[in-house]
C-alpha atoms as a printed R data frame, in Angstrom:
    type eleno elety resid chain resno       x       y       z
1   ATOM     1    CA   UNK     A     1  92.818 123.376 203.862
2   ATOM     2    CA   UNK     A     2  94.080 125.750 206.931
3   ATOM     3    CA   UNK     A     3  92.443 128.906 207.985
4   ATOM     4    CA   UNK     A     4  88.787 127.984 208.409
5   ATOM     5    CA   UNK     A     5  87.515 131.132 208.923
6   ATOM     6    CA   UNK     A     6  88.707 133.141 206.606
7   ATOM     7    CA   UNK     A     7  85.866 133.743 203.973
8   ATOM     8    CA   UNK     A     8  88.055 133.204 200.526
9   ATOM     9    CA   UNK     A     9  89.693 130.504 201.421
10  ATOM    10    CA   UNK     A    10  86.138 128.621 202.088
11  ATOM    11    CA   UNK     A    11  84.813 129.857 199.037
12  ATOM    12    CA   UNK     A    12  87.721 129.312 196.845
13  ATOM    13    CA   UNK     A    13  87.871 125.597 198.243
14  ATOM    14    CA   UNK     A    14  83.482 125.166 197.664
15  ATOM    15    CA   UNK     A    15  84.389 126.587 194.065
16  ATOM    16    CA   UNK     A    16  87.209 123.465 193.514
17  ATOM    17    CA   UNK     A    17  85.046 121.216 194.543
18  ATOM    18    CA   UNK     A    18  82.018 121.945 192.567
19  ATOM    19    CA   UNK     A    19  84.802 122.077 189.659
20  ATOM    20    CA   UNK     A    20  85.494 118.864 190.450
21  ATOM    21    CA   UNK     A    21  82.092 117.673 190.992
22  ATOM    22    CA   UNK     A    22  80.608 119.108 188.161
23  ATOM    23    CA   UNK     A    23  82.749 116.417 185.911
24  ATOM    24    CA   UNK     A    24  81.258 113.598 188.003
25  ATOM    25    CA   UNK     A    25  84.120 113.386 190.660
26  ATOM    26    CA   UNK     A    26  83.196 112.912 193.920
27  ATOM    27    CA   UNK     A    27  85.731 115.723 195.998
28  ATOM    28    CA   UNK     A    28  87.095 115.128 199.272
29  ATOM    29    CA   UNK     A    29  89.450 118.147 200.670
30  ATOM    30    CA   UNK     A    30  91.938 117.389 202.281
31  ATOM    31    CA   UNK     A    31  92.631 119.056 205.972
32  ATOM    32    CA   UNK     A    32  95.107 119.833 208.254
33  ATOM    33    CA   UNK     A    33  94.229 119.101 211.982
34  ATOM    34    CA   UNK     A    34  94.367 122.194 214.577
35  ATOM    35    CA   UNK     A    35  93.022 122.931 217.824
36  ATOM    36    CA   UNK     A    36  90.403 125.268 216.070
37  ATOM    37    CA   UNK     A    37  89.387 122.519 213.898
38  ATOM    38    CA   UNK     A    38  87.695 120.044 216.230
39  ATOM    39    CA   UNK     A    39  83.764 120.076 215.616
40  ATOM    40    CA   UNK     A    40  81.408 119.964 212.688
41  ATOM    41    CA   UNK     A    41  77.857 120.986 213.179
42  ATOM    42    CA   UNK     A    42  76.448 124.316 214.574
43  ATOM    43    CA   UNK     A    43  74.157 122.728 217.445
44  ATOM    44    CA   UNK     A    44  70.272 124.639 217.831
45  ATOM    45    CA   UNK     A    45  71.729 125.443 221.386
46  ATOM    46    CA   UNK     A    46  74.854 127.397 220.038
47  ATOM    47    CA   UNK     A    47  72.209 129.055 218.016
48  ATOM    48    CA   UNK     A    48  70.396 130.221 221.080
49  ATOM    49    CA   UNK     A    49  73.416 130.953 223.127
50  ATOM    50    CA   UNK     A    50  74.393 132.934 220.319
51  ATOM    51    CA   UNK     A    51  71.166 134.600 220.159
52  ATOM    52    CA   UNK     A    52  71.742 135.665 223.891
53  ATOM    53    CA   UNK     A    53  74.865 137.032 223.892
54  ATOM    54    CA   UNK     A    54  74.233 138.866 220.279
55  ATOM    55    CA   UNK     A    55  71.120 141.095 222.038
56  ATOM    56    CA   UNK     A    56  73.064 141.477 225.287
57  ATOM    57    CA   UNK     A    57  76.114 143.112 223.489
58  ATOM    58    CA   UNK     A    58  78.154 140.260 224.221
59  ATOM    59    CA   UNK     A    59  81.523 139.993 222.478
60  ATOM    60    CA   UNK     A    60  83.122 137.401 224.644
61  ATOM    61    CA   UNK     A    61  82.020 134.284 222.473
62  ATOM    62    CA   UNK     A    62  81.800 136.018 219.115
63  ATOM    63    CA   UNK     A    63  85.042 134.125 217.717
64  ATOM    64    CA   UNK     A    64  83.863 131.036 219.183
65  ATOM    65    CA   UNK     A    65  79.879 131.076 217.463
66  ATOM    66    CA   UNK     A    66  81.897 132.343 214.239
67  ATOM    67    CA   UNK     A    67  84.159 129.286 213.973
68  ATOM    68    CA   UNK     A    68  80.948 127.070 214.661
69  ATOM    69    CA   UNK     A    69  79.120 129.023 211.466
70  ATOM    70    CA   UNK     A    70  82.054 127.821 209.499
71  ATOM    71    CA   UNK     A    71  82.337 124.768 210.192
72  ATOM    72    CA   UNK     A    72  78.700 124.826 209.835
73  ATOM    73    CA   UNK     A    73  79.345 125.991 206.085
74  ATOM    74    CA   UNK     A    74  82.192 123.445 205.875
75  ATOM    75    CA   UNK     A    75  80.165 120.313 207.054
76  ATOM    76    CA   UNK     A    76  77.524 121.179 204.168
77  ATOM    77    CA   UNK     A    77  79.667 122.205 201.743
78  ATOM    78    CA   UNK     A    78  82.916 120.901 201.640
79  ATOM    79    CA   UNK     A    79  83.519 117.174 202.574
80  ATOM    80    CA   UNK     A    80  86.860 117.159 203.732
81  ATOM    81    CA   UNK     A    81  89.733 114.141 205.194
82  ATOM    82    CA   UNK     A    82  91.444 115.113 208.296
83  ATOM    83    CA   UNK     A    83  94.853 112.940 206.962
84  ATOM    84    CA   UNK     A    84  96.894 111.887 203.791
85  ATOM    85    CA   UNK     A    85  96.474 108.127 204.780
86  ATOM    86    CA   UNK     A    86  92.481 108.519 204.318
87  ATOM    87    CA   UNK     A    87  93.011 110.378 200.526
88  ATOM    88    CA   UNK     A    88  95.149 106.686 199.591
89  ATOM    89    CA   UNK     A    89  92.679 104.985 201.345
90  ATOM    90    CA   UNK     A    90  90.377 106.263 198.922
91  ATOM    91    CA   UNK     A    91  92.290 105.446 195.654
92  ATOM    92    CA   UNK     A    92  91.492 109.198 194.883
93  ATOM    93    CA   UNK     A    93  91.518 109.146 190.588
94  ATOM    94    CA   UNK     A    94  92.808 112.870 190.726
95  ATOM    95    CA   UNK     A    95  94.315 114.858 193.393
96  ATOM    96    CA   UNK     A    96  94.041 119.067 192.697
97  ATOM    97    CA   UNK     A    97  96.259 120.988 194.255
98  ATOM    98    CA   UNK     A    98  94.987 124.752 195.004
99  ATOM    99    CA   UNK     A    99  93.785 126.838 195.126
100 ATOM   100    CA   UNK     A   100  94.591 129.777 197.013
101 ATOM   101    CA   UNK     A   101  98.209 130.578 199.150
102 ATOM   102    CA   UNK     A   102  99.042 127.175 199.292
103 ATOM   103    CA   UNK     A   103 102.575 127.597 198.135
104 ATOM   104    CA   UNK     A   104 103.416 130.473 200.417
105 ATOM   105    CA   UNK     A   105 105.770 129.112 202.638
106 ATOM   106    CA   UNK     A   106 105.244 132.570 204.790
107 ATOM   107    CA   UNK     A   107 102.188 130.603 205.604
108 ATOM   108    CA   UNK     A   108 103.417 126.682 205.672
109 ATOM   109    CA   UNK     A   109 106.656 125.108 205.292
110 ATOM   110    CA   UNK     A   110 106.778 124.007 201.890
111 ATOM   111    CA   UNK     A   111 106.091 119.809 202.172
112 ATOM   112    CA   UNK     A   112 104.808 116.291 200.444
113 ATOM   113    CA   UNK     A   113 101.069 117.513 201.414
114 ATOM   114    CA   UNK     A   114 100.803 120.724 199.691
115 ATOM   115    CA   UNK     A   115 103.031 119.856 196.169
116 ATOM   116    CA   UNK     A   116 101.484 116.173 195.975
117 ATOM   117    CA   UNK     A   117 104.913 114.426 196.339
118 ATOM   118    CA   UNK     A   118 103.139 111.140 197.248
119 ATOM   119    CA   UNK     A   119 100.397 111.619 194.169
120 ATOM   120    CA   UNK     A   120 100.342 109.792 190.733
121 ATOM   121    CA   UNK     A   121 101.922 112.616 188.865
122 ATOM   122    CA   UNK     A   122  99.493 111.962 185.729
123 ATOM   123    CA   UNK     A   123  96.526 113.011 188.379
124 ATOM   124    CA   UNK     A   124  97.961 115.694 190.141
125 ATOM   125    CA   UNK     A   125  96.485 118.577 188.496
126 ATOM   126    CA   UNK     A   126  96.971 122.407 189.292
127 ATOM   127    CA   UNK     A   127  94.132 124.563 190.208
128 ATOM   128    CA   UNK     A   128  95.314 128.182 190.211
129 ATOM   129    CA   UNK     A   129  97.550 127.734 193.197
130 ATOM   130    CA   UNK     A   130  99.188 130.526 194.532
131 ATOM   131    CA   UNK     A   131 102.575 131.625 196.375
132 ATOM   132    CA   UNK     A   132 101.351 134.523 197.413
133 ATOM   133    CA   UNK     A   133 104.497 136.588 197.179
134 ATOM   134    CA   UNK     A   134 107.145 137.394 194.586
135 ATOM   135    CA   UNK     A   135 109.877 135.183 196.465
136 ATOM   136    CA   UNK     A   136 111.363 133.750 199.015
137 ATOM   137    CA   UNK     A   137 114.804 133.543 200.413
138 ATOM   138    CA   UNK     A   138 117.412 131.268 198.228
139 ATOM   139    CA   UNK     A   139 117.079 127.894 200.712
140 ATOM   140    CA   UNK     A   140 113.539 128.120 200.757
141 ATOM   141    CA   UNK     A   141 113.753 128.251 196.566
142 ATOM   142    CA   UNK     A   142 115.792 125.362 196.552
143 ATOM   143    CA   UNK     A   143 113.293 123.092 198.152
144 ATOM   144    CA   UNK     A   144 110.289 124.851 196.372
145 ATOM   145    CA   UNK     A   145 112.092 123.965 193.068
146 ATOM   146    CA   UNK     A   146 112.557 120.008 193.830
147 ATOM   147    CA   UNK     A   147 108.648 119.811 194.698
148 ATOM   148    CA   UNK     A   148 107.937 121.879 191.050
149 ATOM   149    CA   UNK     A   149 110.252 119.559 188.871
150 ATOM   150    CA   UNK     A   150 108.441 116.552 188.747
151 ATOM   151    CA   UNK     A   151 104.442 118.461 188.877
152 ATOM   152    CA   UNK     A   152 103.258 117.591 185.145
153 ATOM   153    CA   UNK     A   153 100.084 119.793 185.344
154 ATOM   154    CA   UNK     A   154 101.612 123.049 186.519
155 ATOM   155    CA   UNK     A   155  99.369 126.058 186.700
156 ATOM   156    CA   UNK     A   156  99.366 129.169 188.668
157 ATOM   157    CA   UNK     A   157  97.287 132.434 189.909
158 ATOM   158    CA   UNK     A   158  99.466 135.074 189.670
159 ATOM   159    CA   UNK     A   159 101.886 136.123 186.863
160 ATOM   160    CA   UNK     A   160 104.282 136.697 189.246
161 ATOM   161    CA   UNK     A   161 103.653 133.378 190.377
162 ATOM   162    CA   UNK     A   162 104.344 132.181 186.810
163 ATOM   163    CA   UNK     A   163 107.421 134.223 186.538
164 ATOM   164    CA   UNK     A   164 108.560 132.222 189.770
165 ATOM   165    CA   UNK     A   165 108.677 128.973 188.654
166 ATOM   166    CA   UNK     A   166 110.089 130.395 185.603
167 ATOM   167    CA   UNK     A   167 113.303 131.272 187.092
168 ATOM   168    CA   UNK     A   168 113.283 128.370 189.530
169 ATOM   169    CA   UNK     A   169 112.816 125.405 187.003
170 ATOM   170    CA   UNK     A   170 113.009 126.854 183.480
171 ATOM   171    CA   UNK     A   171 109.107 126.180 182.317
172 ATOM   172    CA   UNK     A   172 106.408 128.146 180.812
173 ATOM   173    CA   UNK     A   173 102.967 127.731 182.597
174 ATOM   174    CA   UNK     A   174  99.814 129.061 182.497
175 ATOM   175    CA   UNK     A   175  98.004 131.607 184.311
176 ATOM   176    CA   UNK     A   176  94.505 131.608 185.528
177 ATOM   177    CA   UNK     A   177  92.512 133.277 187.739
178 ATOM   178    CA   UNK     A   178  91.002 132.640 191.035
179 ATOM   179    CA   UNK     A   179  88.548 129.400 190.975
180 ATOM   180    CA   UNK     A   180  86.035 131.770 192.388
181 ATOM   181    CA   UNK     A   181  85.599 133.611 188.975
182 ATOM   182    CA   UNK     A   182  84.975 130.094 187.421
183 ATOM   183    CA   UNK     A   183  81.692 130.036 188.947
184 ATOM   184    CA   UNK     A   184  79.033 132.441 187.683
185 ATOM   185    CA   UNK     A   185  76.810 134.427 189.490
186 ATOM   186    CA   UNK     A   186  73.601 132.321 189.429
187 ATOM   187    CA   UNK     A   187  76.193 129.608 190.443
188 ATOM   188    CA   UNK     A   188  77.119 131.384 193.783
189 ATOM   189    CA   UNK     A   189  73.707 132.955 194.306
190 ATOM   190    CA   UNK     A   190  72.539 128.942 194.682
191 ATOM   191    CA   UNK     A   191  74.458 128.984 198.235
192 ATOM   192    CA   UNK     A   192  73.974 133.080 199.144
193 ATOM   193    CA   UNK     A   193  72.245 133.300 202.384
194 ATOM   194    CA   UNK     A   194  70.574 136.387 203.947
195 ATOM   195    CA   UNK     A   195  72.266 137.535 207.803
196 ATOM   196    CA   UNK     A   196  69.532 137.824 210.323
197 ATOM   197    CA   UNK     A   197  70.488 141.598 211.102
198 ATOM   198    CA   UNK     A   198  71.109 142.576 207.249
199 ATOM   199    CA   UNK     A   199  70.766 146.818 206.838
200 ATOM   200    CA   UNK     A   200  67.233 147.613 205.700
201 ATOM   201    CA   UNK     A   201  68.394 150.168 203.750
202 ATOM   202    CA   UNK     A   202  71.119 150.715 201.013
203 ATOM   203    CA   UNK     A   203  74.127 150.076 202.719
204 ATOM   204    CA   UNK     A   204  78.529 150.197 201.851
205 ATOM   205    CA   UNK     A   205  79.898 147.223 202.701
206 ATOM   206    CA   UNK     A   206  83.606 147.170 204.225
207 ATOM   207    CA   UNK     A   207  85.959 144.296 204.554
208 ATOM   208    CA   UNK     A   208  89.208 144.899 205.807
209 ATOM   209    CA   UNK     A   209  91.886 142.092 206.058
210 ATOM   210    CA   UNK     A   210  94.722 144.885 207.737
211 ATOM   211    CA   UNK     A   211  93.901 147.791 209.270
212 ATOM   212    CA   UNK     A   212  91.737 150.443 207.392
213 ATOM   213    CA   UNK     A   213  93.387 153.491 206.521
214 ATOM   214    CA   UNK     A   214  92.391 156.803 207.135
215 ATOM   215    CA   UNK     A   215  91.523 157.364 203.597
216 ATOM   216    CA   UNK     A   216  89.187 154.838 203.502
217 ATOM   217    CA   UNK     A   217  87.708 155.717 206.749
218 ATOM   218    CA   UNK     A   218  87.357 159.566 205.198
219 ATOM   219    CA   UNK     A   219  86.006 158.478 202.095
220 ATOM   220    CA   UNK     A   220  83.566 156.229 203.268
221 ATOM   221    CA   UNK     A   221  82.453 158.504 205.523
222 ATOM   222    CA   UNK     A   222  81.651 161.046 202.901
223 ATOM   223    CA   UNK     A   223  80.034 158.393 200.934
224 ATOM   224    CA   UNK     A   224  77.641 157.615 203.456
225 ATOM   225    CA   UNK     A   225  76.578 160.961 204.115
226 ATOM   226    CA   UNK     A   226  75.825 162.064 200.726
227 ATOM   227    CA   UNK     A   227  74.196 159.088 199.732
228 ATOM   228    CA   UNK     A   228  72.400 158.374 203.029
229 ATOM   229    CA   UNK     A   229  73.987 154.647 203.484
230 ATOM   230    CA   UNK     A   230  74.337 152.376 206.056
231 ATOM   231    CA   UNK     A   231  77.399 150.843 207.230
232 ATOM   232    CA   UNK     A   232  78.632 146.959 207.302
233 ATOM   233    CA   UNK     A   233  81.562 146.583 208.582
234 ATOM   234    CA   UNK     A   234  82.853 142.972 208.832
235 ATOM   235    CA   UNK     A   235  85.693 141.610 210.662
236 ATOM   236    CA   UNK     A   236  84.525 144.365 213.506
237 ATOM   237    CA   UNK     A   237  84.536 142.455 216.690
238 ATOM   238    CA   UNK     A   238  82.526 145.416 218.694
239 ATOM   239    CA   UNK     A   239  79.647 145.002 215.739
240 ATOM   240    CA   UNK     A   240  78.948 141.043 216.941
241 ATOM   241    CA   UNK     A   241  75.733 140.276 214.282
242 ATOM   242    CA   UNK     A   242  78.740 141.221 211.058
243 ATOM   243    CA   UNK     A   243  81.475 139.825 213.006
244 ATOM   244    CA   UNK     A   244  79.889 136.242 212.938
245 ATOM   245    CA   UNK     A   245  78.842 136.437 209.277
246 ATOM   246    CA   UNK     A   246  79.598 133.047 207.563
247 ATOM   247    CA   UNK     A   247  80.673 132.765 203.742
248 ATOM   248    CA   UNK     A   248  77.202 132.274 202.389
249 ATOM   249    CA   UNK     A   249  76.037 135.537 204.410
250 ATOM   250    CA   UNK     A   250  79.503 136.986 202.724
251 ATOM   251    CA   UNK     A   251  78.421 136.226 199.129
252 ATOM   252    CA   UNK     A   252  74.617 137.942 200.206
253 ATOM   253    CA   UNK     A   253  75.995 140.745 201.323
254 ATOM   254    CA   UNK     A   254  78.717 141.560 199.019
255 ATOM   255    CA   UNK     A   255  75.739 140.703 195.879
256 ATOM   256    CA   UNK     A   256  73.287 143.209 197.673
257 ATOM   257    CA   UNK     A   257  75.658 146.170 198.703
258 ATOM   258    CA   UNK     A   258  75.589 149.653 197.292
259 ATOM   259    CA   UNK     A   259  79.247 150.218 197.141
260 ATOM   260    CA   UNK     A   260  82.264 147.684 198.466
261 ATOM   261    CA   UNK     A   261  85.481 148.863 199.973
262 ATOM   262    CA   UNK     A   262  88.034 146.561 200.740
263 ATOM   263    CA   UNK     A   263  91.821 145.312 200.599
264 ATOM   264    CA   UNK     A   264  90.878 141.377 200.030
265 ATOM   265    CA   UNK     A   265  91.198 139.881 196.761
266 ATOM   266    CA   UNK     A   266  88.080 137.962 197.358
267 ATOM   267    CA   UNK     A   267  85.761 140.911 198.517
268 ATOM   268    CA   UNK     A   268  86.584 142.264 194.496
269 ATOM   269    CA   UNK     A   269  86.406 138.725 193.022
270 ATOM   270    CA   UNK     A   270  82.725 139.089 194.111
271 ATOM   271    CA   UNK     A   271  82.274 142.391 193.495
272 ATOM   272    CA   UNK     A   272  83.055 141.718 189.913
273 ATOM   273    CA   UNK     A   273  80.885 138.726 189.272
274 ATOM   274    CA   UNK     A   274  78.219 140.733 190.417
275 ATOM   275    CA   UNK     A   275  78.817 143.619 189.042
276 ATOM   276    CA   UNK     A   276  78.994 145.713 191.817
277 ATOM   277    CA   UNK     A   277  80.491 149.139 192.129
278 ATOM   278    CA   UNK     A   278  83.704 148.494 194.475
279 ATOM   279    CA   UNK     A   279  87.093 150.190 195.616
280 ATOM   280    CA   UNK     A   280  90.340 148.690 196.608
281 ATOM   281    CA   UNK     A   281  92.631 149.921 199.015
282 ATOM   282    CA   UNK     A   282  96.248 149.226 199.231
283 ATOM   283    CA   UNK     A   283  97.266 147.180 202.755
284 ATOM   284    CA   UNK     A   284  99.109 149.197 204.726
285 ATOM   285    CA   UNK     A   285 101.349 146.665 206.507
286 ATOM   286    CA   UNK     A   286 101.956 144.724 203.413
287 ATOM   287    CA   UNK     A   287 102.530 144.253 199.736
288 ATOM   288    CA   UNK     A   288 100.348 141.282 198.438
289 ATOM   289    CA   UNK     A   289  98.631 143.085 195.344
290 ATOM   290    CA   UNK     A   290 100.420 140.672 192.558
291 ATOM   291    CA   UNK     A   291  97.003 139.133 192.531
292 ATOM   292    CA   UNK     A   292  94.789 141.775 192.699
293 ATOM   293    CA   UNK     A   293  97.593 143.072 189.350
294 ATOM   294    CA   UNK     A   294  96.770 139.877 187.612
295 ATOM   295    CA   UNK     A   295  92.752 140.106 188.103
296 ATOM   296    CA   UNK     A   296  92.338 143.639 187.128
297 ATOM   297    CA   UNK     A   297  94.775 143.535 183.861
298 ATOM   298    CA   UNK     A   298  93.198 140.148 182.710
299 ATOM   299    CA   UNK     A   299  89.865 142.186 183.412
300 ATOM   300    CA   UNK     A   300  90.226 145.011 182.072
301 ATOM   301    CA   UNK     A   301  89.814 146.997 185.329
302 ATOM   302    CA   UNK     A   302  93.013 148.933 186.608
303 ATOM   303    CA   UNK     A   303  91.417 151.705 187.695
304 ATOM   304    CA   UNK     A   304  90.189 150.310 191.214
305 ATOM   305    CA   UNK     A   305  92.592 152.016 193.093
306 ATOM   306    CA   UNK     A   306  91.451 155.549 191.959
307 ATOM   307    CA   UNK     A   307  88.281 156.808 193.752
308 ATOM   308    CA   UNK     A   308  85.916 159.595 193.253
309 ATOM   309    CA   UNK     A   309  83.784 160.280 196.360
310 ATOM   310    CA   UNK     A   310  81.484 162.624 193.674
311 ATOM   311    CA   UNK     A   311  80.660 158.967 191.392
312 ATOM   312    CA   UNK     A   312  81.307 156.476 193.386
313 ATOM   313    CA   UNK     A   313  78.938 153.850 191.617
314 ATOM   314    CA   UNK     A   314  81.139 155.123 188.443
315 ATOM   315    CA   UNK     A   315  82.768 151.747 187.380
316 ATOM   316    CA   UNK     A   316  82.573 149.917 183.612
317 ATOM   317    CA   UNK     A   317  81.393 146.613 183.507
318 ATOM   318    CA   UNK     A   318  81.293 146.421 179.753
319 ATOM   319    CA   UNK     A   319  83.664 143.782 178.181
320 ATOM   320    CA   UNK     A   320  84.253 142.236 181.654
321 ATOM   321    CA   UNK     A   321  81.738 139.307 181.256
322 ATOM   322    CA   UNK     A   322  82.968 138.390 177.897
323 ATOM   323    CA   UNK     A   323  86.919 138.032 179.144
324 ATOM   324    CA   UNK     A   324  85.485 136.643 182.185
325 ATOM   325    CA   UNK     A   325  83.886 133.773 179.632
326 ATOM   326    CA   UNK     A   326  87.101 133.476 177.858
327 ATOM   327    CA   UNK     A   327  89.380 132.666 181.100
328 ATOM   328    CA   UNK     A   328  86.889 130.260 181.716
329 ATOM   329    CA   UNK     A   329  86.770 128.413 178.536
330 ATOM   330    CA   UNK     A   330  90.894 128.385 178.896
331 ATOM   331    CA   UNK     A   331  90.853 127.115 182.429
332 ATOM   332    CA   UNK     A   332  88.048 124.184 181.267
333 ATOM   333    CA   UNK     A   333  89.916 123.603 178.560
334 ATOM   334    CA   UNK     A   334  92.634 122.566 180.628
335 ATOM   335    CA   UNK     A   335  91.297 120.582 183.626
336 ATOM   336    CA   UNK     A   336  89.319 118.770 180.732
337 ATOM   337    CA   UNK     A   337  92.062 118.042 178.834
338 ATOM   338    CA   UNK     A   338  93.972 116.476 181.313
339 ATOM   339    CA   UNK     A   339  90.817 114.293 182.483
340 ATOM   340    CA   UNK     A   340  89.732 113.119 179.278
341 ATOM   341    CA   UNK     A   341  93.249 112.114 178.467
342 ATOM   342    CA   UNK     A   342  92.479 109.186 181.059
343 ATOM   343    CA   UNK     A   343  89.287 108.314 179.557
């Protein structure tokens, strides 16, 4: 795992693992070492420093007291391995690879870690990995294809992700979505926490990964004033009490908003499995909506990107929980296939 603090990538790795748990395995996540990585329990004085600085309108050590609440939620959550030597050590029975940008090698250079080189190939399994991207330059498909070839239990997010490999290696695989969506809602509610500082009051709930356009900004404006909402806004460094929200205050807050806006895949994963009335927003710096393509066709739900400030809690949920039920019997019925082969 890389990026700590970035709230799908911790969920998306809790939901592997309690895939993986819930069939009796015992998951260990493997994680690469950085400087921001050092540390595993929020201490009962961070909590009171953070206190301090929180109700003086300090922002200085907000990034610090946020990384601490993750690793917080990491330490209970996900048991991870800080090297490869420890995951032989182990005699791991399966090794999953996913899910998540794992394969964009925009992020990390593709390597042994990430494609399982060094794995039993019978018990490296798949999880709805993800490249992230449509492709990459022709050297950088050349090594991507050599770690593919040999991967028996190849599965991906995207369908651009599946048209990849297609034209790198020649094989049909399957598509699934996020891990996330393999949980249910009573499943995620089990780990939901409430903020300290959560709104009173009905409130719209942004998430930004990019910077927020100047439609959103307009539109949520409007919805706020006609509706007579409050405003989260996380990721906001000036607002410390959202800034330092932690992925089980994420999951609360995203289950008891009015309305979500966002540009993060994750923000509508959870918006869908609790049926809440969301809008997307296109990234203005970047293309990356492949995924969010995949998700809303396999849904059902293409009209995300079109917003009506006059109904903005106007959004069809019927049909969604029955396809959701379907991807998840396909998914289990591959990850169980595989597993009971061995039994």
């Amino acid at each position: 795992m890389w990026g700590i603090t970035n709230y799908g990538n911790r969920l998306q790795n809790y939901a592997v693992s309690k895939i993986a748990s819930d069939r009796g395995l015992e998951p260990f996540t493997l994680a690469t070492k950085t400087e921001d990585d050092s540390g595993r329990v929020l201490l009962i004085k961070d909590f009171v420093r953070t206190i301090f600085f929180l109700c003086s309108g300090g922002k200085k050590r907000a990034i610090e007291v946020r990384k601490k609440k993750f690793r917080k939620f990491n330490h209970k959550y996900i048991p991870s391995i800080d090297n490869e030597k420890d995951i032989v050590a182990l005699q791991s029975e399966y090794v999953f690879l996913g899910s998540d940008q794992i394969w964009n090698a925009y992020y990390v250079e593709p390597n042994d870690m990430v494609y399982g080189k060094n794995s039993n190939k019978d018990r490296l399994i798949c999880i709805s990995p993800s490249f992230g991207v449509d492709e990459f330059d022709d050297g950088t498909e050349r090594v991507i294809a050599e770690y593919l070839e040999p991967i028996q239990h190849l599965c991906v997010r995207e369908k651009s992700g599946a048209e990849l490999i297609k034209r790198l290696i020649g094989r049909d695989v399957p598509v699934f979505l996020d891990p996330t969506l393999m949980l249910t809602d009573k499943e995620w509610e089990k780990i939901e926490r409430r903020p300290i500082n959560v709104p009173t009051q009905k409130y719209v709930l942004k998430y930004f990964l990019k910077e927020e356009s100047e439609t959103s900004i307009r539109e949520a404006s409007e919805i706020i004033k006609k509706y007579k909402l409050e405003e989260v806004k996380l990721l906001d460094i000036t607002r410390p009490w959202e800034y330092i929200v932690d992925p089980s205050e994420f999951v609360y807050l995203i289950h008891h908003a009015d309305v979500v806006l966002t540009d993060s895949f994750h923000a509508c994963v959870f918006s869908i499995l609790f049926n809440k009335p969301f809008w997307v927003y296109k990234r203005m710096d970047s293309d990356m909506s492949s995924r969010m393509d995949t998700l809303f066709q396999t849904l059902g739900m293409e009209n995300r990107f079109i917003h009506n400030v006059d109904a903005p809690y106007d959004i069809n949920y019927q049909g969604v929980e029955k396809r959701l039920d379907l991807e998840r019997t396909r998914f289990n019925t591959f990850i169980d296939g595989i597993i009971r082969e061995d039994v």
